[in-house]
TIBA-583816 format. One record per residue (C-alpha): chain; residue in three letters; x, y, z. Coordinates in Angstrom, 2 decimals. Each point is the difference from the previous one (the first is absolute). Layout:
// TIBA-583816
{c=A	r=ALA	u=X	v=Y	w=Z} $
...
// end
This chain:
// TIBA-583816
{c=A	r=UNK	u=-25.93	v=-14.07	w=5.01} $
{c=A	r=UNK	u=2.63	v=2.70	w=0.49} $
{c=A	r=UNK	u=3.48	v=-0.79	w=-1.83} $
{c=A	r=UNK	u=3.01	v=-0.25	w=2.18} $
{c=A	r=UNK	u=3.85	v=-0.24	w=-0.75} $
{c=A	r=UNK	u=1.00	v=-3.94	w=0.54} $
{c=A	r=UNK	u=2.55	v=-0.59	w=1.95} $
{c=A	r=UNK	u=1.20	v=-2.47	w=-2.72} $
{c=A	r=UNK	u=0.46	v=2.86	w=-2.24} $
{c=A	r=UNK	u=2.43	v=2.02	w=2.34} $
{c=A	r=UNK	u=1.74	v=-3.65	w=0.31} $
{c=A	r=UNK	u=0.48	v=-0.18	w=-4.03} $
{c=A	r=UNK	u=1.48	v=3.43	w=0.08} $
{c=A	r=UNK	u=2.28	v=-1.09	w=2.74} $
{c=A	r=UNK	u=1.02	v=-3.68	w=-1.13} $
{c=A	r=UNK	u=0.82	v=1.72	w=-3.63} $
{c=A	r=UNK	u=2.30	v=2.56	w=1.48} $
{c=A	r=UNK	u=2.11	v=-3.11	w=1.32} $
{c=A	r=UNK	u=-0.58	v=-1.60	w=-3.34} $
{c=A	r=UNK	u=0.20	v=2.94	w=-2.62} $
{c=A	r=UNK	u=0.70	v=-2.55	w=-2.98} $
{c=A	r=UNK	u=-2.27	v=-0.69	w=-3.12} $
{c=A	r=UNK	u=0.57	v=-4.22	w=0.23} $
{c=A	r=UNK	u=-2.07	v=1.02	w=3.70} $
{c=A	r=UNK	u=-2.29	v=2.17	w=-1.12} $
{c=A	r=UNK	u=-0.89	v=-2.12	w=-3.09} $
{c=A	r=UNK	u=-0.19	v=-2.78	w=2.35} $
{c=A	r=UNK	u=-2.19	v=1.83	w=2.46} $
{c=A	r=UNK	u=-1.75	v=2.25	w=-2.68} $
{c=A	r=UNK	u=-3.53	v=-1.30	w=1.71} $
{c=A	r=UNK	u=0.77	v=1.64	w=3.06} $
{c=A	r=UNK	u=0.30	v=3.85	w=-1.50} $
{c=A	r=UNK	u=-2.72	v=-0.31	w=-1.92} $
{c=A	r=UNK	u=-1.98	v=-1.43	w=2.96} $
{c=A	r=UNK	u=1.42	v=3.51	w=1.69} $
{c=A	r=UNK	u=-0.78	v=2.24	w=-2.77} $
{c=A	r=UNK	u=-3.16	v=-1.11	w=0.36} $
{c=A	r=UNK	u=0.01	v=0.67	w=3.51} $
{c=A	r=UNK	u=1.14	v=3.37	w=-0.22} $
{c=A	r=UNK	u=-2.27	v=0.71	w=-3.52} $
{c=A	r=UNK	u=-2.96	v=-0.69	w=2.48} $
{c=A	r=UNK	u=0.93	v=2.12	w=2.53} $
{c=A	r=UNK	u=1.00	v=3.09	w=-2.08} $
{c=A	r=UNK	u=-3.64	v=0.40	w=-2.05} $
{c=A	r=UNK	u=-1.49	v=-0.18	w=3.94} $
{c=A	r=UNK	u=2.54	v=2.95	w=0.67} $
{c=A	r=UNK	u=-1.07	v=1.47	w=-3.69} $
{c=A	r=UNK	u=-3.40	v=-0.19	w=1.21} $
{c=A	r=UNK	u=0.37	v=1.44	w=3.56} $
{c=A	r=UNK	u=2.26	v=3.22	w=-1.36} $
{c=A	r=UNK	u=-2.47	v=0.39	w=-3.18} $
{c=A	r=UNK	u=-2.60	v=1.16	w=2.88} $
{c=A	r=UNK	u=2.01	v=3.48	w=0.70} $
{c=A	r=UNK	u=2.45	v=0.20	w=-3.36} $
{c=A	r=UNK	u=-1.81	v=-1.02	w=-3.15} $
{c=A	r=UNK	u=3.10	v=0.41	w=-1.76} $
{c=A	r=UNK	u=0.64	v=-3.91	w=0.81} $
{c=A	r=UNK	u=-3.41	v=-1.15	w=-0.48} $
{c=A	r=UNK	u=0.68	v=-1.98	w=-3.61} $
{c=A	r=UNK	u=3.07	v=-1.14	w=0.81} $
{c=A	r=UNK	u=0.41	v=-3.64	w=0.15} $
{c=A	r=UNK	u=2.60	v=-2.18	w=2.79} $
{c=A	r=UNK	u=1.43	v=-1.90	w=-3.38} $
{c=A	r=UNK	u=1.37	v=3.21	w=-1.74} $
{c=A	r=UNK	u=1.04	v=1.63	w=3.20} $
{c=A	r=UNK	u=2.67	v=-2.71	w=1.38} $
{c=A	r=UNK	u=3.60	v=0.36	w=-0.92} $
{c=A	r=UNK	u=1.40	v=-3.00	w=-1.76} $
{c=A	r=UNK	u=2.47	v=-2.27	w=2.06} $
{c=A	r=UNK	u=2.16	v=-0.52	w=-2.94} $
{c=A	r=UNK	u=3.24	v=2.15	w=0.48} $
{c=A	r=UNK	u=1.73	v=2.53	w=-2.74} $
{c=A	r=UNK	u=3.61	v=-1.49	w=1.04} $
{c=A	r=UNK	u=1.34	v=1.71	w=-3.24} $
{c=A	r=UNK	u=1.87	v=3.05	w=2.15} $
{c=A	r=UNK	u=-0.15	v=-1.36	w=2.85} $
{c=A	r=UNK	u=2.97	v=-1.58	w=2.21} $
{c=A	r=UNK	u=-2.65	v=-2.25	w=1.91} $
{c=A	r=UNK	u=-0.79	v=-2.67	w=-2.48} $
{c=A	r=UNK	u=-2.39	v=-2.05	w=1.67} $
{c=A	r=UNK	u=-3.14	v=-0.33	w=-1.96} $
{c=A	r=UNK	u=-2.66	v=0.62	w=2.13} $
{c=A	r=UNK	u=-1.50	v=2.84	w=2.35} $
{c=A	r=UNK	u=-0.53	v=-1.04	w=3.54} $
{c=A	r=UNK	u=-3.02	v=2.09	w=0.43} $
{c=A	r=UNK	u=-3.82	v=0.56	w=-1.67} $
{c=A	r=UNK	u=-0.37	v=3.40	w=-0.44} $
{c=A	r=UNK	u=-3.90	v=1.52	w=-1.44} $
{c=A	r=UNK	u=0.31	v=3.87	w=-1.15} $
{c=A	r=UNK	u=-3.60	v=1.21	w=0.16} $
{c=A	r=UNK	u=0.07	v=3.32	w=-2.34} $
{c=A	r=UNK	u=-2.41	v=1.84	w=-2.26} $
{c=A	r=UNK	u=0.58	v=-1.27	w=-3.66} $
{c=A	r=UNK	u=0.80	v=2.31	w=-2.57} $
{c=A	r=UNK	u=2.32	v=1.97	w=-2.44} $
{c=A	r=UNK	u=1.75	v=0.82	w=3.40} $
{c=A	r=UNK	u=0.24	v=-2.99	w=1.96} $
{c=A	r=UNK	u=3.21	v=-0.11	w=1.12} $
{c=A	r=UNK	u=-0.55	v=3.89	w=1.01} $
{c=A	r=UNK	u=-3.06	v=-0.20	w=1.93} $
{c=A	r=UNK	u=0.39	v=-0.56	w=4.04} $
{c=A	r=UNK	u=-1.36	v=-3.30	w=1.22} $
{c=A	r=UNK	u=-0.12	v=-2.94	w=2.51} $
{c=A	r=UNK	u=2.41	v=-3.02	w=-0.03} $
{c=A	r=UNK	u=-0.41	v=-3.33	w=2.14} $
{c=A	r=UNK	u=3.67	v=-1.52	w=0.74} $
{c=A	r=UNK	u=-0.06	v=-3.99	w=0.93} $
{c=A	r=UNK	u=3.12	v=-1.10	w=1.38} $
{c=A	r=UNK	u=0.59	v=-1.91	w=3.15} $
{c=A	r=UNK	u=1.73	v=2.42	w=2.93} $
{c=A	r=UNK	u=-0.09	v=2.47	w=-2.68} $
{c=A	r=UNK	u=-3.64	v=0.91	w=-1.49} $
{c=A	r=UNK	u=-1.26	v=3.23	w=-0.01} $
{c=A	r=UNK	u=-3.24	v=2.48	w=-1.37} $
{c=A	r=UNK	u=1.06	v=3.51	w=-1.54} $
{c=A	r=UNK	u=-1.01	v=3.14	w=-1.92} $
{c=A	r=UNK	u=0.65	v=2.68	w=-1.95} $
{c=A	r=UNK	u=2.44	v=-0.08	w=-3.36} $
{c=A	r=UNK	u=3.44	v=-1.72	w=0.23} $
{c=A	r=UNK	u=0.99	v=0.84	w=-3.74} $
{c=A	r=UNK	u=-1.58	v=3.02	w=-2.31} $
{c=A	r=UNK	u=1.17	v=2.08	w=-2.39} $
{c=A	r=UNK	u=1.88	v=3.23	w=0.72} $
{c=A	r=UNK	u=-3.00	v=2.14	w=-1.11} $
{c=A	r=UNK	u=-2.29	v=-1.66	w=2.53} $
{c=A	r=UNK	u=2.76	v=-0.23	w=2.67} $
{c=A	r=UNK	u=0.37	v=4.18	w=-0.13} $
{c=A	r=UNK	u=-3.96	v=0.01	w=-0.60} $
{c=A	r=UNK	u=-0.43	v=-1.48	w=3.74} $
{c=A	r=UNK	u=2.68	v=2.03	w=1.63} $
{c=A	r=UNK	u=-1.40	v=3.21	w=-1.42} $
{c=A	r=UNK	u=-3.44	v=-0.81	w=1.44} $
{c=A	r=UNK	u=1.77	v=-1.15	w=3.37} $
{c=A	r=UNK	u=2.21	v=3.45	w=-0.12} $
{c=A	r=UNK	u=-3.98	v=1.94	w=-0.67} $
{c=A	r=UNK	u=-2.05	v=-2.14	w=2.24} $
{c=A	r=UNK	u=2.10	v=-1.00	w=2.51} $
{c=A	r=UNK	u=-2.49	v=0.07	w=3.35} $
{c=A	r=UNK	u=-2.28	v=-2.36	w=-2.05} $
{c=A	r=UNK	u=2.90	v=-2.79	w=-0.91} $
{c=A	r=UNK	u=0.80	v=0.80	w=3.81} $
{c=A	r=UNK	u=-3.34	v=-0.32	w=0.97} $
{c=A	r=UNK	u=0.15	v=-4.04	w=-1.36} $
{c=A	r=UNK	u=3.01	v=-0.78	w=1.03} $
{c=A	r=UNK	u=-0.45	v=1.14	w=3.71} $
{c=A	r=UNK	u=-3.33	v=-1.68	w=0.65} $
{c=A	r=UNK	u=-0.28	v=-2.41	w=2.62} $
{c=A	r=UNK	u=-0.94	v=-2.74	w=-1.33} $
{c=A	r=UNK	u=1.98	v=0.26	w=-3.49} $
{c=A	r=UNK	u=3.53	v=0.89	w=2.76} $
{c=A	r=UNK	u=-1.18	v=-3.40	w=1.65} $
{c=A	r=UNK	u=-0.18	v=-2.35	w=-2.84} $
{c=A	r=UNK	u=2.78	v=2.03	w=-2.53} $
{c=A	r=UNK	u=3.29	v=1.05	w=-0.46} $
{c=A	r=UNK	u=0.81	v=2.15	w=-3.32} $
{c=A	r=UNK	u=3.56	v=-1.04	w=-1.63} $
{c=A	r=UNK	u=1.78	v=0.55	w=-2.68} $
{c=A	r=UNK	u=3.55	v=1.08	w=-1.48} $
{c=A	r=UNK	u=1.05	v=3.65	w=0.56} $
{c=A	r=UNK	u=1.63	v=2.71	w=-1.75} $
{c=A	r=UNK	u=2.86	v=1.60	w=2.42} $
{c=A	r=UNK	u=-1.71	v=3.57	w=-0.76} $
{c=A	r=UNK	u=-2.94	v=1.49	w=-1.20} $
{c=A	r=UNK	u=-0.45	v=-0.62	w=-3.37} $
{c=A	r=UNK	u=0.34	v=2.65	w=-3.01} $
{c=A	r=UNK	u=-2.58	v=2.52	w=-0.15} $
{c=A	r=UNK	u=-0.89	v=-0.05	w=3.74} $
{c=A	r=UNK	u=0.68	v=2.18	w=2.88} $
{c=A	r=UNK	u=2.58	v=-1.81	w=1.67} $
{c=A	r=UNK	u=-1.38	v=1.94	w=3.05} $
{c=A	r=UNK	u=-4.07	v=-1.74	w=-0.91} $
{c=A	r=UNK	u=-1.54	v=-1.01	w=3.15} $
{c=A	r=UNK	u=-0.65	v=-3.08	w=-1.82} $
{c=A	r=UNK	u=3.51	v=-0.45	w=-1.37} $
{c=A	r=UNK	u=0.60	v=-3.20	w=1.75} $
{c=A	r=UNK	u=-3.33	v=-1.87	w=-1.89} $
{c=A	r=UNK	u=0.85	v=1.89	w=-2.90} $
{c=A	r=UNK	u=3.59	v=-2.11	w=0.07} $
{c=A	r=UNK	u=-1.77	v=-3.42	w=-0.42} $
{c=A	r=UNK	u=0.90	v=-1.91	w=-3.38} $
{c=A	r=UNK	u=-2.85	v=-2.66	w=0.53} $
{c=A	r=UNK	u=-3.29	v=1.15	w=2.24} $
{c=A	r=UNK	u=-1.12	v=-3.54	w=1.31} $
{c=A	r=UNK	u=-1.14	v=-1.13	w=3.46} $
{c=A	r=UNK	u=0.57	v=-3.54	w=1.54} $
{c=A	r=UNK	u=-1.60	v=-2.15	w=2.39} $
{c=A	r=UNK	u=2.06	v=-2.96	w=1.50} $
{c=A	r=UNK	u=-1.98	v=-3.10	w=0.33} $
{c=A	r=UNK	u=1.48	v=-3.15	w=2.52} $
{c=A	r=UNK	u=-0.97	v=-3.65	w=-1.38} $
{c=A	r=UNK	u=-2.80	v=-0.34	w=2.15} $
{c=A	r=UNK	u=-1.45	v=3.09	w=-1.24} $
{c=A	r=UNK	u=-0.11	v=-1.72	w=-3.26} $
{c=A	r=UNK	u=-1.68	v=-2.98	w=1.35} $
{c=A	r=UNK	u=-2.82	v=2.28	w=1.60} $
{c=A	r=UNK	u=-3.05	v=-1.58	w=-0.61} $
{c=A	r=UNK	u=-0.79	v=3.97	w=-0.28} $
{c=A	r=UNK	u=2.99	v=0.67	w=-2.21} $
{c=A	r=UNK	u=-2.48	v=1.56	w=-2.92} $
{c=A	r=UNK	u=-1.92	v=1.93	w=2.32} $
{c=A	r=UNK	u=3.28	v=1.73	w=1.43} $
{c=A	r=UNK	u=1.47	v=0.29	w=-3.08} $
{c=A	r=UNK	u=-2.74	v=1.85	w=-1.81} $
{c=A	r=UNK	u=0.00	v=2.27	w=3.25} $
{c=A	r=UNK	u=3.84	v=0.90	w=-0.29} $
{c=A	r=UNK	u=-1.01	v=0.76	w=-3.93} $
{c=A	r=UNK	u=-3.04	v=2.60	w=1.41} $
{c=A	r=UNK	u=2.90	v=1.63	w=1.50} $
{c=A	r=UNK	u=2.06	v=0.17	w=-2.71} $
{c=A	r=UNK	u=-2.86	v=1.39	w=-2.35} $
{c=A	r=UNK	u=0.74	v=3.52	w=0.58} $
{c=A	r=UNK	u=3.56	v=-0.16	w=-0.36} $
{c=A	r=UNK	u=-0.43	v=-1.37	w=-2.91} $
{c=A	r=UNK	u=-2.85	v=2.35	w=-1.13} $
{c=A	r=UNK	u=1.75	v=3.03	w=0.82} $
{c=A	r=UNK	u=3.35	v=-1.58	w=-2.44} $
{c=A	r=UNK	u=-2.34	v=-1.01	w=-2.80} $
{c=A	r=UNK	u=-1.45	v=3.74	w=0.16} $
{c=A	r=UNK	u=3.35	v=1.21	w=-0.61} $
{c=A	r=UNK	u=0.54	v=-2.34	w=-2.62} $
{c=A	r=UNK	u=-2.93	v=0.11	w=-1.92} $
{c=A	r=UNK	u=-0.42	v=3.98	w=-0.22} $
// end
C-alpha cells in the first residue's frame, strides 16, 4: 500500500498555526506525532523513488531528514514556539552537508512546496558554482531551458546588483553568475498534497532537479 499525506496532518499544521502555544501543543502532542509519522512514511517512499536516479540519497533515512518543529525564538521577534510547517531536506550526508545541493519537501497548508539546489554554502563553494556557470554556461542553460524542467520549475534566489568580483561584468552569463543561492521551486496547492499520487509526482519533480543539482555538486566537490 502506497503512503499518502493525510489530510489530518495538513489540519494539525493548520489548527496549530491558530493555536501556536505549548499548553496546546502539550495538550494535543498526539496529534504531531500522529503527523510526523505521516510525513516520516511518506518521505523514505520519496527516499526510495529518488534513490533510483541519485544514489546520493539512497541511505538516508525520513527520521534524520525532517526539520524539528521546535522554534529557535532566541533572536527572533516572533516568539511563538512552534513552526507551522513539516519540512524533510533530502541531501547526501557528509563532511559537507550543508554544502552539497539537494531536494527539500515543504508541508504547509496554502503554502507547501518541493525545491532544489543549495540555499546556504560557503563562499568557496558559492564562487566554485559561478565559475563553472561563467565556463560552462550552454550546459547550465541547457537544464534550465528544457521543457519539462521550464514546466515544473522556477530558479530563485537573492541577487547581487552587479556582477560579482572577478567576473566580466560584460559575461554572457552575468545575470546567473549574480545569484547568492542557486535553488529551484515547485509550488504545490493542498490538493496536490492530498494526491493519492503525491510520491509518484514528487519523486518526478526531484528527476528534474537531479541535474541541477549534479551540475552544483560538480562545482562543489572539484
Amino acid at each position: 500500500m502506497k503512503n499518502v499525506i493525510n489530510p489530518e496532518t495538513l489540519n494539525f499544521l493548520s489548527t496549530l498555526e491558530i493555536n501556536n502555544n505549548r499548553e496546546w501543543f502539550n495538550e494535543n502532542k498526539q496529534l504531531y506525532l500522529q503527523a510526523k509519522e505521516n510525513v516520516e512514511n511518506v518521505v523514505n517512499e520519496i527516499i526510495s523513488g529518488v534513490s533510483e536516479f541519485d544514489k546520493s540519497v539512497e541511505r538516508l533515512e525520513a527520521k534524520n531528514c525532517i526539520f524539528r518543529i521546535y522554534k529557535d525564538t532566541r533572536f527572533s521577534k516572533d516568539k511563538t514556539p512552534y513552526k507551522t510547517n513539516i519540512g524533510a531536506s533530502l541531501v547526501e550526508k557528509g563532511p559537507k552537508t550543508l554544502n552539497h545541493a539537494g531536494y527539500y519537501v515543504h508541508l504547509e497548508p496554502s503554502k507547501s512546496f518541493l525545491a532544489g539546489g543549495v540555499y546556504m554554502t560557503e563562499s568557496k563553494n558559492l564562487k566554485a558554482i559561478r565559475e563553472k556557470i561563467s565556463s560552462q554556461g550552454e550546459d547550465f542553460l541547457k537544464i534550465l531551458n528544457k521543457k519539462s524542467f521550464k514546466d515544473h520549475l522556477e530558479l530563485r534566489g537573492d541577487k547581487l546588483v552587479k556582477v560579482p568580483q572577478g567576473f566580466d561584468k560584460e559575461n554572457p552569463m552575468g545575470d546567473y553568475l549574480k545569484f547568492k543561492q542557486y535553488t529551484v521551486f515547485h509550488q504545490l496547492s493542498d490538493e496536490a498534497i492530498l494526491d493519492g499520487d503525491f510520491v509518484k509526482n514528487t519523486v518526478k519533480v526531484f528527476k528534474e532537479i537531479y541535474p541541477f543539482n549534479h551540475f552544483l555538486n560538480e562545482a562543489i566537490n572539484n
